[in-house]
C-alpha positions in Angstrom: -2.8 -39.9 178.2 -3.6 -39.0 174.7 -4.2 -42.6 172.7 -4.0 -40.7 169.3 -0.4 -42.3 168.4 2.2 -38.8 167.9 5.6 -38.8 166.9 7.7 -36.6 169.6 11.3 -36.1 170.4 12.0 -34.5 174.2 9.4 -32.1 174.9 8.1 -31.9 172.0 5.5 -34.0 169.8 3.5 -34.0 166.3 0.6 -35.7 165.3 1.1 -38.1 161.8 -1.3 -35.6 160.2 0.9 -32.9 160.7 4.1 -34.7 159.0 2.1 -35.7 156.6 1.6 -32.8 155.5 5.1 -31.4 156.2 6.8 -34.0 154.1 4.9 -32.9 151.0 6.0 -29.4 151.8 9.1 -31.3 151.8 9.3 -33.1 148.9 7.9 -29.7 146.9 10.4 -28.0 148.3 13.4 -30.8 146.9 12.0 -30.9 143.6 12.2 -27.1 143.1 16.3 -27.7 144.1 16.4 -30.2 141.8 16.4 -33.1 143.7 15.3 -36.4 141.8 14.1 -39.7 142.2 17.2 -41.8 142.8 19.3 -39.0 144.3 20.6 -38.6 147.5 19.9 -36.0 150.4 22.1 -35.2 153.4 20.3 -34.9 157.2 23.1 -33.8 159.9 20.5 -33.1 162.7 20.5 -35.0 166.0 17.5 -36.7 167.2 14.3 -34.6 166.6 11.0 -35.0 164.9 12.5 -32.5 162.3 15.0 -36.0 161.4 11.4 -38.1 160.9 9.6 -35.7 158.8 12.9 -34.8 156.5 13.7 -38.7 156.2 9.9 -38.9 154.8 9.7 -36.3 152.8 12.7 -37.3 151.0 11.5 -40.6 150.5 8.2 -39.6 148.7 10.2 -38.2 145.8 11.9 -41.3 145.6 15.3 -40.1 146.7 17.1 -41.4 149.4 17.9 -40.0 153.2 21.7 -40.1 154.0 21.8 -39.7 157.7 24.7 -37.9 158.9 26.9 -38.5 162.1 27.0 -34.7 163.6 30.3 -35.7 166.0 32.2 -35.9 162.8 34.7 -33.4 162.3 34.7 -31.2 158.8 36.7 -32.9 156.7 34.8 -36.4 157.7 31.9 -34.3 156.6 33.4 -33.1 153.8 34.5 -36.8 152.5 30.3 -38.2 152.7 29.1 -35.2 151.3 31.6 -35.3 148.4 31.0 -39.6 148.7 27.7 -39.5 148.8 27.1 -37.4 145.9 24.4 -35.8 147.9 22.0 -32.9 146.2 21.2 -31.2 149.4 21.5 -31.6 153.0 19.4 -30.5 155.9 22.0 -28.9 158.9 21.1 -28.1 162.5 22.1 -24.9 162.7 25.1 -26.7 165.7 26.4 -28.2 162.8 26.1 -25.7 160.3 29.7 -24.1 160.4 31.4 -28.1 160.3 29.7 -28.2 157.6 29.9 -24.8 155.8 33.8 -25.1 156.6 33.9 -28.8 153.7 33.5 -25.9 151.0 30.5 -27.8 149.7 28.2 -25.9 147.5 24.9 -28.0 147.0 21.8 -25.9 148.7 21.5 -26.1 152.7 18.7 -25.4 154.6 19.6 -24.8 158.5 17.2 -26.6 161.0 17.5 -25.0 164.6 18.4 -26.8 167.4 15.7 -27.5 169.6 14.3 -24.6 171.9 15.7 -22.1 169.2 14.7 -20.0 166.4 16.3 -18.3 163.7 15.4 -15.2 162.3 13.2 -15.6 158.9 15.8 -16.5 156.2 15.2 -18.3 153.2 17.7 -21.3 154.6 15.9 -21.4 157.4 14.3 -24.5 157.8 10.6 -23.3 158.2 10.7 -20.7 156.7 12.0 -23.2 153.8 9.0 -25.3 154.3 6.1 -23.0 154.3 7.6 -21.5 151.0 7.0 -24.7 149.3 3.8 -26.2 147.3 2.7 -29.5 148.6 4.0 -32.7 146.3 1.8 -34.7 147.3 2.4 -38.1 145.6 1.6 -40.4 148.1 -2.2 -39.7 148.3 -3.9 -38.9 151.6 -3.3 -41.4 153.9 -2.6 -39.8 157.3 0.4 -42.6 158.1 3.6 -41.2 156.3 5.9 -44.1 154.9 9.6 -43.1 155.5 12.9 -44.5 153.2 15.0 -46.2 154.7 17.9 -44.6 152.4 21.5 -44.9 152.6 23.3 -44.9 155.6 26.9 -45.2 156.4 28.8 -47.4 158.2 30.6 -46.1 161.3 33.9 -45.9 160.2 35.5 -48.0 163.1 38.4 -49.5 161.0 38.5 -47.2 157.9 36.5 -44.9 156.0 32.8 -45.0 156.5 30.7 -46.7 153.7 27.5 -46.2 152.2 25.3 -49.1 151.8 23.3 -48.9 148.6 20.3 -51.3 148.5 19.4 -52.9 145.2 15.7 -52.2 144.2 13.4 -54.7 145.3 9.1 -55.2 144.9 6.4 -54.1 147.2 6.2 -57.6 147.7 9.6 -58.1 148.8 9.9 -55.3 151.4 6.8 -56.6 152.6 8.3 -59.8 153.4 11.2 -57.5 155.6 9.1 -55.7 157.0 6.5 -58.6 158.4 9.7 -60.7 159.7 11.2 -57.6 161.4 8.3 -56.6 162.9 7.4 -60.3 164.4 10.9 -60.9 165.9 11.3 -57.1 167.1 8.2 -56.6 168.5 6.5 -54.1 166.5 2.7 -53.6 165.9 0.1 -51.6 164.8 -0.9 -48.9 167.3 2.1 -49.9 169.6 4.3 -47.7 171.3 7.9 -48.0 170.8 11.2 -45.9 172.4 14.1 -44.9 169.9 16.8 -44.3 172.6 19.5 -44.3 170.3 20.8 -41.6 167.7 18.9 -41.9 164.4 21.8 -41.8 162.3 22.6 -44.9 163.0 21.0 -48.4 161.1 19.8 -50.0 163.7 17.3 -47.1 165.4 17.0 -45.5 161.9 15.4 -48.4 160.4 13.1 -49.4 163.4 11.8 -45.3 163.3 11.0 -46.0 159.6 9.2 -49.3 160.1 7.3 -47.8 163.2 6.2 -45.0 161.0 4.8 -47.5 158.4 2.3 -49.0 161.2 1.7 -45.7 162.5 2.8 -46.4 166.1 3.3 -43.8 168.7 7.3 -43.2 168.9 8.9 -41.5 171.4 13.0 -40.8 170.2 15.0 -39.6 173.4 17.0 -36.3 172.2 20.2 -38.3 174.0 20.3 -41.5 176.4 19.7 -41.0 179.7 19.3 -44.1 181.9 16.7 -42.3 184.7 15.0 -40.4 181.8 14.7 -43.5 179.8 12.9 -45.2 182.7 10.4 -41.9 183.1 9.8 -42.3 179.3 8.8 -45.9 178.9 5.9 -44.9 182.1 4.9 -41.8 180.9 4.2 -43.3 177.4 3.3 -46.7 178.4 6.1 -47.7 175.5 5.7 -51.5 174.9 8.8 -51.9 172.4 12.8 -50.8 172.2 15.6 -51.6 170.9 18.9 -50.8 173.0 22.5 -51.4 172.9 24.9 -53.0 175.8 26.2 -50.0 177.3 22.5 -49.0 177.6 22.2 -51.8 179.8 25.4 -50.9 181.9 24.1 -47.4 182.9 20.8 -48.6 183.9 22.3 -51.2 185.8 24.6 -48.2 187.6 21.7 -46.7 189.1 20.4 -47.0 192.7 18.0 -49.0 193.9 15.8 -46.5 195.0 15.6 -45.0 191.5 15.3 -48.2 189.4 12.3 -48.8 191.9 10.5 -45.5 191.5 9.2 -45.9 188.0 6.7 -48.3 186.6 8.0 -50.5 183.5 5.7 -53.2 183.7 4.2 -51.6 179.9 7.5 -53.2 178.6 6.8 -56.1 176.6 9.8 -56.5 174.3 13.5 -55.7 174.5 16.1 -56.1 171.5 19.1 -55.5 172.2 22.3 -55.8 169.5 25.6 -53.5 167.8 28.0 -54.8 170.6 28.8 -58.4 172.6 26.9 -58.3 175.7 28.9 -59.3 178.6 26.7 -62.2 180.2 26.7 -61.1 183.5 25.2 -58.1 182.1 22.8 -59.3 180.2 21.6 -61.7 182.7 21.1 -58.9 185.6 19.1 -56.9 182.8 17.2 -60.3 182.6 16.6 -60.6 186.1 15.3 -57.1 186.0 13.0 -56.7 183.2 12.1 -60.3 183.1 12.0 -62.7 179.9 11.6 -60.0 177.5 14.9 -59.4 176.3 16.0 -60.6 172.8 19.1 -60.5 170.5 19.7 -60.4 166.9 23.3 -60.6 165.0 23.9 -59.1 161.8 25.2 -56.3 159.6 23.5 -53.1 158.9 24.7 -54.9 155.2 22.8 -57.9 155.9 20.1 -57.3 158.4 19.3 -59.2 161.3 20.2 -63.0 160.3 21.1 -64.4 163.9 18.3 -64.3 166.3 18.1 -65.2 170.1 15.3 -65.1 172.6 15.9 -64.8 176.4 15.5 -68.7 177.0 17.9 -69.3 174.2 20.4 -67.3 175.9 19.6 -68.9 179.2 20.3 -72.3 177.9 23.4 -70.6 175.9 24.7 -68.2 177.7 27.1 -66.0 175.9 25.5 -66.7 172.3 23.9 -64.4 170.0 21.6 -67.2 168.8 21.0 -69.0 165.4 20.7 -68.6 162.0 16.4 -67.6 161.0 14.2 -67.7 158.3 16.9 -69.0 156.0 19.6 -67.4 156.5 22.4 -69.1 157.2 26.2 -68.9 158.9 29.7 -70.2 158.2 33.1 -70.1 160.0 36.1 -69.4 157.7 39.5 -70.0 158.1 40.9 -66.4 157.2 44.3 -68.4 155.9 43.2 -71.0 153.8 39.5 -69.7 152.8 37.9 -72.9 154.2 34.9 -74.1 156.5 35.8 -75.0 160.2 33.9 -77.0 162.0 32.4 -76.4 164.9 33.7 -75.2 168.0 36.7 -73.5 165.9 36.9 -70.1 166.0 37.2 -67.9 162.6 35.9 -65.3 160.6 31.7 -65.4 160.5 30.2 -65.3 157.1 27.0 -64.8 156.5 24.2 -65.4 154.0 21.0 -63.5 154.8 17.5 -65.3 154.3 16.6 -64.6 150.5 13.8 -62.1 150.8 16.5 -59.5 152.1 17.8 -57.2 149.7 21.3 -57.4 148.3 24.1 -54.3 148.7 26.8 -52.6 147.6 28.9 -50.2 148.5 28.5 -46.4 147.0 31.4 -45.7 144.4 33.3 -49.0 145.8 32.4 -51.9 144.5 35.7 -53.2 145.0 34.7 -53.5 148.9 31.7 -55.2 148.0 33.3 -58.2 146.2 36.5 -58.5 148.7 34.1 -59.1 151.7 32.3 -62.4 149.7 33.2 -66.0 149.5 30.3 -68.2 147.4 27.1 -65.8 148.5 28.1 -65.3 151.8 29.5 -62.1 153.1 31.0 -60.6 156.2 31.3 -57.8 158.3 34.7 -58.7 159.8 33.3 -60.2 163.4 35.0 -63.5 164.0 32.8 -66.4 166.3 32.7 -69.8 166.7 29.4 -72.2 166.5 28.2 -74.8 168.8 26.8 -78.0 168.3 23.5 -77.0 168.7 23.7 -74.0 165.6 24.1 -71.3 168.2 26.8 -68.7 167.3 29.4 -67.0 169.7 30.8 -64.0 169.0 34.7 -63.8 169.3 35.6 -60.2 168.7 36.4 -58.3 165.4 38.8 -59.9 162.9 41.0 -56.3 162.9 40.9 -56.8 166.6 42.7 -59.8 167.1 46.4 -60.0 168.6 49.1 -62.1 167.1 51.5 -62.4 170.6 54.6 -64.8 169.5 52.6 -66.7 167.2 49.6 -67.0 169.4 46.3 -65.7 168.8 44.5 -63.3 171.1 40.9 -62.5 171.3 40.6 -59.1 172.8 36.9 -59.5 174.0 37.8 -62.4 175.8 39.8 -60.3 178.5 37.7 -57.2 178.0 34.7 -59.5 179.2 37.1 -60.7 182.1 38.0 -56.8 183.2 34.1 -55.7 183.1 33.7 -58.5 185.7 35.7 -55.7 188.5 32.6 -53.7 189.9 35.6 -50.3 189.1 35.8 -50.9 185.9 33.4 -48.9 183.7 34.3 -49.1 180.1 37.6 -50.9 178.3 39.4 -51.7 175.8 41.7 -54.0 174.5 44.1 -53.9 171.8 47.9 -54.8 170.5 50.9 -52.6 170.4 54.5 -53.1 169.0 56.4 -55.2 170.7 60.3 -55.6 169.3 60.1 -59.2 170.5 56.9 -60.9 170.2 55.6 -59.0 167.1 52.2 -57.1 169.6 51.9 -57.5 172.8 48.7 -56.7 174.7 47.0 -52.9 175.7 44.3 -52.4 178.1 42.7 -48.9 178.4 40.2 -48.8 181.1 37.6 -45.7 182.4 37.4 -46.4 186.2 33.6 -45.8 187.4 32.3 -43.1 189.0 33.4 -43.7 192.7 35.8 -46.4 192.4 39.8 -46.4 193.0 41.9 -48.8 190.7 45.4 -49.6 190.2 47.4 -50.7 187.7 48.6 -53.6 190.1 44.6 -54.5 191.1 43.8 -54.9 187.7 47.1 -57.5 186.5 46.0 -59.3 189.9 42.3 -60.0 188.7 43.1 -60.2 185.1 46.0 -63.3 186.5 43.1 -65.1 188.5 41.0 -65.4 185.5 42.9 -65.7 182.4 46.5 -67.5 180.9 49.1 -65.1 182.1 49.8 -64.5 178.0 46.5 -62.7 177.9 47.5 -60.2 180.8 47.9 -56.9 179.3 51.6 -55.8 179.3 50.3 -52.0 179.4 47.7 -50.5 181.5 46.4 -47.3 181.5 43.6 -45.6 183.1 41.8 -42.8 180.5 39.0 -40.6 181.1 36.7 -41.2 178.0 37.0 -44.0 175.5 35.8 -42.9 171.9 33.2 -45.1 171.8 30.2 -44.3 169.7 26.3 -43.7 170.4 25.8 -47.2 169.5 28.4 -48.8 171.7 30.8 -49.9 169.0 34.2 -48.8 170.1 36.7 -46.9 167.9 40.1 -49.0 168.7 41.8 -47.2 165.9 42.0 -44.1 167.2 43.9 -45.8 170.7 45.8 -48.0 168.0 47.0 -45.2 166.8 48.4 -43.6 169.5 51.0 -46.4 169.7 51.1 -47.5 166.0 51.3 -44.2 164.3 54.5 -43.1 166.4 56.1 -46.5 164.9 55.3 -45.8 161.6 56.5 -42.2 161.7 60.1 -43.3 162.8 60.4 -46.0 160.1 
């Protein structure tokens, strides 16, 4: 194998030189549309080099990448292009009539998806590029340094947001960067595996820091639990970050093929975006040995909660401690006060002081509604222990008021993933004439398993209070759940709510 670290995406790979000298095509090519420092530039392409080299050339201008989410439909595009204010955007040619069909008019070039080409236009993306004159303001070192822009929250419980970063000094994002790349396991001349979709925070901003040490990064087109095991031995990858439903599909396949391939290059494992059921995490533990760690946060405040695998194994359940300063509280969401520990509230959270404050674009009213004295939160409620380590509860929109009582969702959605059938859940509230809500449980059965409604209120009944037994089971083929793991209860809320509201 080639040591020369590369940047590749499937099949295909490119040397740092080369997007080097692509992004100054790039930024040429920006500043003849117009595009200034400070303004912001659309990218609706799924995982591809093409996604690196755009975010970089973007960023050498000094305007800001706004990665797009390509499942949205064209009227969620429509609403961040028109949010976002963006100049231009950058469209695999897949996505290219969503996006045509928002009406926007700011200048698109179309990027092909991969193993295409499109005939010589000038929106087409390369023939774009190779029109331009280099820009080349960053001088000639062969490592390209990326942006890390503005990206948008998911949108599980409302409109998405975009999270604008105040300026901060060299010095500053050095001090991110070096406690990022400690605790995640990055390095100089490492290898590191994106398996994730680069629109999202998480994978977006460890691409961007693996690109500023010049590490060889391999970004899987779309997860694949076998391919993802061929990946980290072909490339020797030392470093990834993954979510929990990674974990589940890995853990769904057979012996014989979690066996065949050699992993043993693997030397760190973060894992974070969703709770972790434990028995999960500990068979991925068992697996790939001590190498698995955790981090809490927002993609408003970074990682501020941190937990190696001995931490967990002494706490199972937990998603660590506050580090490096930061620090946590648990809020009443009644009376606005501290609880102690062991009560469960809303988490609040004050980052360590080096990480950059936020805002929200065009709503700052958001910004100042989600702070109480400095610390902020992202809506997750938890509970610590007496030793600082915090458990997460579930999502404050999530929980069930039953007759007065509350209900933690997770709680029983932890409880169902512990049936071998079950393969993905969820668990919400519904009208209920007399008790206010009353529980929901929509669960995707696993490939090869039979479940019935009667199986599932038995096991649920052997584990759990009989108030926190779903009154409504159903069995659905595909959850909306996105790339990153979070779940999108609103649009199965809806189903149920939205036929109330209509009739009132």
């Amino acid at each position: 194998m080639d040591d020369v670290p590369m940047l590749r995406c499937g099949d295909f790979e490119r040397s740092y030189d080369d997007v080097h000298e692509r992004a100054t095509r790039i930024a040429g090519g920006l500043h003849d549309l117009g595009v200034t420092a400070g303004d912001n530039v659309a990218i609706v392409l799924p995982n591809s080099v093409e996604f690196l080299e755009l975010t970089t050339g973007i960023a050498q201008i000094g305007a800001n990448p706004v990665p797009v989410n390509w499942h949205w439909k064209s009227d969620e595009l429509g609403y961040l292009l028109d949010n976002s204010e963006s100049k231009a955007a950058f469209v695999g040619s897949d996505f290219l009539a969503g996006v045509e069909q928002t009406g926007t008019t700011i200048p698109l070039v179309v990027v092909p998806a991969p193993g295409t080409s499109a005939p010589p236009s000038p929106r087409d993306y390369e023939s774009w590029l190779f029109a331009q004159d280099p820009n080349d303001t960053q001088g000639s070192d062969s490592t390209p340094s990326a942006g890390l822009g503005m990206i948008y929250t998911s949108g599980t419980t409302g409109r998405p947001k975009g999270i604008v970063r105040e300026p901060v000094s060299a010095e500053r994002i050095l001090l991110v960067a070096m406690a990022t790349m400690q605790r995640m396991g990055l390095e100089p001349g490492g290898r590191t595996l994106i398996p994730a979709p680069l629109y999202h925070t998480a994978p977006n901003t460890m691409a961007v820091l693996a690109m500023k040490l010049g590490m060889d990064i391999t970004v899987m087109p779309r997860f694949d639990p076998e391919e993802f095991l061929a990946a980290v031995e072909r490339h020797r990858v030392q470093q990834v970050q993954m979510v929990p439903t990674m974990f589940t599909r890995l853990l769904r396949l057979p012996g014989e093929v979690r066996r065949r391939y050699d992993i043993s290059s693997l030397r760190t494992i973060v894992h974070s975006a969703a709770p972790c059921p434990p028995h999960i995490k500990r068979a991925i533990i068992d697996w790939f040995g001590p190498i698995v760690s955790e981090y809490y946060g927002g993609s408003e405040t970074g990682p501020a909660v941190w937990c190696s695998t001995e931490e967990w194994l002494s706490h199972p359940g937990t998603v660590g401690r506050p580090t490096d300063g930061s620090q946590v509280r648990i809020i009443d969401p009644e009376t606005r006060e501290q609880l102690p520990t062991g009560q469960t509230g809303v988490i609040y959270i004050k980052p360590a002081d080096y990480w950059p404050g936020f805002t929200y674009h065009r709503d700052e009213n958001k910004r100042r509604d989600m702070e109480l004295d400095g610390f902020v939160t992202v809506g997750d409620m938890g509970r610590l222990d007496e030793d600082g380590f915090l458990y997460l509860t579930d999502r404050a929109n999530d929980m069930v008021i039953s007759g007065g009582v509350n209900i933690y969702p997770a709680e029983i959605e932890a409880a169902c993933y512990e049936m071998p059938a079950v393969g993905d859940c969820a668990v919400f509230g519904i009208p209920d004439e007399e008790y206010g809500e009353s529980l929901a449980a929509h669960i995707e059965i696993g490939e090869g398993y039979d479940l019935t409604v009667a199986e599932v209120r038995d096991f649920l009944r052997s584990r759990l209070a009989g108030f926190k037994v779903p009154k409504l089971i159903v069995f659905d083929d595909n959850l909306p759940r996105e790339d990153s793991g979070k779940l999108f209860k609103r649009r199965l809320r809806d189903r149920y709510w939205g036929d109330l509201e209509a009739n009132i």
